[in-house]
N, C-alpha and C positions, 0 to 999 in steps of 0.2 A: 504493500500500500504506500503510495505517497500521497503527501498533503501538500494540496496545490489551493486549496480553497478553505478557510475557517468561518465557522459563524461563530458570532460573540452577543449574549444576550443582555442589552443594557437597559438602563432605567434612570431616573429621578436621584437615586440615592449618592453619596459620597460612596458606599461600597459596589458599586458598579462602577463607579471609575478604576478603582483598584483592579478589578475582574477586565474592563477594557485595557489600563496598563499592561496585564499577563498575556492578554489577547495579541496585542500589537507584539511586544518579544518574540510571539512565538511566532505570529506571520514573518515579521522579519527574520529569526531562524531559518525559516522555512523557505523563505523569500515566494508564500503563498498571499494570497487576497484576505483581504479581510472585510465582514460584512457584517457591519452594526446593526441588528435588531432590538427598535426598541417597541416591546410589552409592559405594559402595565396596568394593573388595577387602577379603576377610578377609586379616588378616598370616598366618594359621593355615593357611587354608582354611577351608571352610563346616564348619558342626558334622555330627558323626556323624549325630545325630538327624535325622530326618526333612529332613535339610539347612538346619537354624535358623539363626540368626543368633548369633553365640557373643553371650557378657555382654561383652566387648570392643566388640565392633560395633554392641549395643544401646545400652551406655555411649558412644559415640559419638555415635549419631544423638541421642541427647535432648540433649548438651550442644552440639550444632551445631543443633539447632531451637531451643534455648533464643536460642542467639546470634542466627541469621535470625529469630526474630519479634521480639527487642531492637532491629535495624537496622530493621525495615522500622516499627516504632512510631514509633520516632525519628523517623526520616524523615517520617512521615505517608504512609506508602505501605501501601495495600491487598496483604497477602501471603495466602500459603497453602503450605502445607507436604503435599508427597508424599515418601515414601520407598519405597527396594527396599529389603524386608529379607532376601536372598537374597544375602551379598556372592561367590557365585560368581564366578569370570570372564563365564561367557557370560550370566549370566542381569544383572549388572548392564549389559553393552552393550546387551542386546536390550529392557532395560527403558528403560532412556536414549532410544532411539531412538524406543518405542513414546509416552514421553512429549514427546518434543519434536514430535509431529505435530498437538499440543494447545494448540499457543503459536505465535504470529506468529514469534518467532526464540527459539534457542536457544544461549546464552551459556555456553560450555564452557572449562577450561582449556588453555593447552596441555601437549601430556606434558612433566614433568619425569623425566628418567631418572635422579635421586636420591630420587624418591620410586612409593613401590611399588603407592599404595591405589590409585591412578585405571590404567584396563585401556591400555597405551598407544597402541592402535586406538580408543579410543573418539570421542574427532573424525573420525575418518576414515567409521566407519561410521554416526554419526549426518548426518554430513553426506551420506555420500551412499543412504544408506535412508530419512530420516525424512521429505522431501520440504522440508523446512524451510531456511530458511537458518541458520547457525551462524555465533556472532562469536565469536574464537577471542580468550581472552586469556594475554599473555603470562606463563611462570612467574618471571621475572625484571626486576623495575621496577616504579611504582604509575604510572598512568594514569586522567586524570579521565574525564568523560562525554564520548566520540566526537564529532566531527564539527567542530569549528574547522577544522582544513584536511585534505582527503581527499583520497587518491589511489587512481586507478582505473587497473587494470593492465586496459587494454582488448585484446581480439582477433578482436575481432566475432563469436565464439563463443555458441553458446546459452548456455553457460555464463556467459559473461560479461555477455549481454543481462540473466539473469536477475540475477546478483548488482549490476547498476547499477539493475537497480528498486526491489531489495529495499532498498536503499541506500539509493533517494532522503529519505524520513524525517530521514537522518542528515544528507544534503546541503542540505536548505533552512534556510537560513538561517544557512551554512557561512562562514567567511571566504575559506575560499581552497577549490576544489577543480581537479586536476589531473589529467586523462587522459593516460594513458602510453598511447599505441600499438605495440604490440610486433608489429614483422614480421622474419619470419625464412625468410624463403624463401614457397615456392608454398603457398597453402593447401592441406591435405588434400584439400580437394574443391571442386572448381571450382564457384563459385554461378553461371559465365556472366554475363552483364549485367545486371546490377541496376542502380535507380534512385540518382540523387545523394546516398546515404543518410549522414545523419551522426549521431552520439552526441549530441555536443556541442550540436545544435539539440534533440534530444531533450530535451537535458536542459532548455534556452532554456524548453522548451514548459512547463516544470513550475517556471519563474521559478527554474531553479538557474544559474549563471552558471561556464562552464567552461573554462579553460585548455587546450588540443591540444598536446603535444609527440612527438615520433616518435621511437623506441627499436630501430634495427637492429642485432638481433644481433649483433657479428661476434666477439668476441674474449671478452667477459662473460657469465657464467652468466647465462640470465633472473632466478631469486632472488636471487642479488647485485646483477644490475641496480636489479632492483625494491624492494629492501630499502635501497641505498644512496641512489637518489633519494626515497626514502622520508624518508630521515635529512637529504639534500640541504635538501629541500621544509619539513624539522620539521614533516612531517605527524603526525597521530593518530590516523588509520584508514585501513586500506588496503582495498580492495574488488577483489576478483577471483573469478573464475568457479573452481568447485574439480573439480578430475579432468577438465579438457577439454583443448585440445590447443596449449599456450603454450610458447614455444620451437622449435628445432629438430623439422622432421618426423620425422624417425628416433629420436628420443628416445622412448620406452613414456609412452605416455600415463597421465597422474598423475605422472608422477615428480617436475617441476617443484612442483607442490602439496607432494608429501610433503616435499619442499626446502626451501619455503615454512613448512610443519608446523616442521619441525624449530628451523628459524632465527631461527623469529619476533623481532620486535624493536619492536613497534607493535599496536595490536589489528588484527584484519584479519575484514573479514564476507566470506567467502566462501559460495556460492551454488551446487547442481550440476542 
């Protein structure tokens, strides 16, 4: 996979600028496009009329496009600006999603539950509707451009297949990267006898250079595991498969993920 095209989900807030800052790094890393979306909740509700955009919501989006085309000049990064101007609930999730099926990855916050404009399903449902993968950034701490040392919460999950390729971009030419293996009893469904298959050569294959450590369950949440060796490691990107079946069988599947959502403490590209 190469990233030639990023969407960046922006807003009203002082912590969307932080999250457009990480945006721009990494288009310029990447020397990919970058395309400011801005969504948000009306504080009101949508207007009477024909469901408009109130002057609050209009005056928002111009001085938050004013700011995203001043960053991406600076930078010398090739932008482009869409907006929803509908700040519904549903109609800015469904617009999110439809837009991030238009971009290699889509770079969203995580919820803050002190702030009210971003819907706080909207990671959950662009991640697992848009087809795309989503790198989720933190509402609390600045972080530069991804990938000096990564950590991969691996479970030989489709899920997790796909978010270690989406990944790879991130990983070459990584300082450190680290595969967590996380087992926790029988797999859900027995694949039978497969061949000698491993990650870590996979990754060989694509000249990324990967660390194996094994992670059994017994006593610790999966997301405290994973977030504490995360902090362990002084990694900067975490990569895991999102809404598939990580930790304990009996656990409802996603819940780990939404654990994950909530706790963040690092960016994390998750994949479904």
């Amino acid at each position: 996979m190469s990233i030639q095209h990023l969407l960046v989900h922006v807003d009203a807030t002082e912590r969307a600028m932080a999250r457009l800052d990480f945006a721009v790094a990494l288009a310029k890393r990447f020397q990919a496009r970058l395309t400011g979306l801005f969504a948000q909740k009306e504080s009101f509700g949508p207007s009477i009329v024909a469901r408009r955009a109130s002057e609050n919501l209009l005056k928002s989006m111009d001085e938050t496009r004013a700011r995203f085309e001043a960053a991406t000049a600076a930078a010398g990064v090739t932008g482009e600006w869409w907006q929803v101007e509908n700040g519904d609930h549903t109609n800015v999730v469904t617009q999110t999603v439809i837009c991030a099926r238009y971009a290699d990855l889509a770079i969203l916050g995580q919820h803050d539950p002190d702030a009210s404009v971003m819907p706080e399903d909207l990671v959950e449902q662009v991640l697992l509707n848009s087809g795309r993968p989503v790198l989720v950034f933190p509402h609390i701490g600045r972080f530069g451009a991804p990938g000096g040392k990564t950590l991969i919460a691996w479970n030989g999950s489709r899920e997790a297949a796909r978010a270690v390729n989406d990944a790879i971009p991130f990983m070459k030419g990584s300082e450190s990267v680290t595969v967590l293996a996380v087992h926790a009893g029988e797999m859900p469904h027995d694949p039978g006898k497969v061949p000698n298959v491993d990650i870590v050569a996979h990754l060989a294959a694509h000249g990324i250079t990967a660390n194996l450590e094994r992670l059994p369950l017994s006593e610790i949440a999966f997301a405290d595991a994973v977030l504490n060796r995360a902090y362990e490691t002084d990694s900067n990107l975490l990569v895991m498969g999102g809404y598939g079946q990580y930790g304990f069988p009996h656990l409802l599947r996603g819940s780990n993920t939404r654990h994950i959502l909530r706790t963040l403490t690092l960016p994390a590209l998750l994949s479904h």
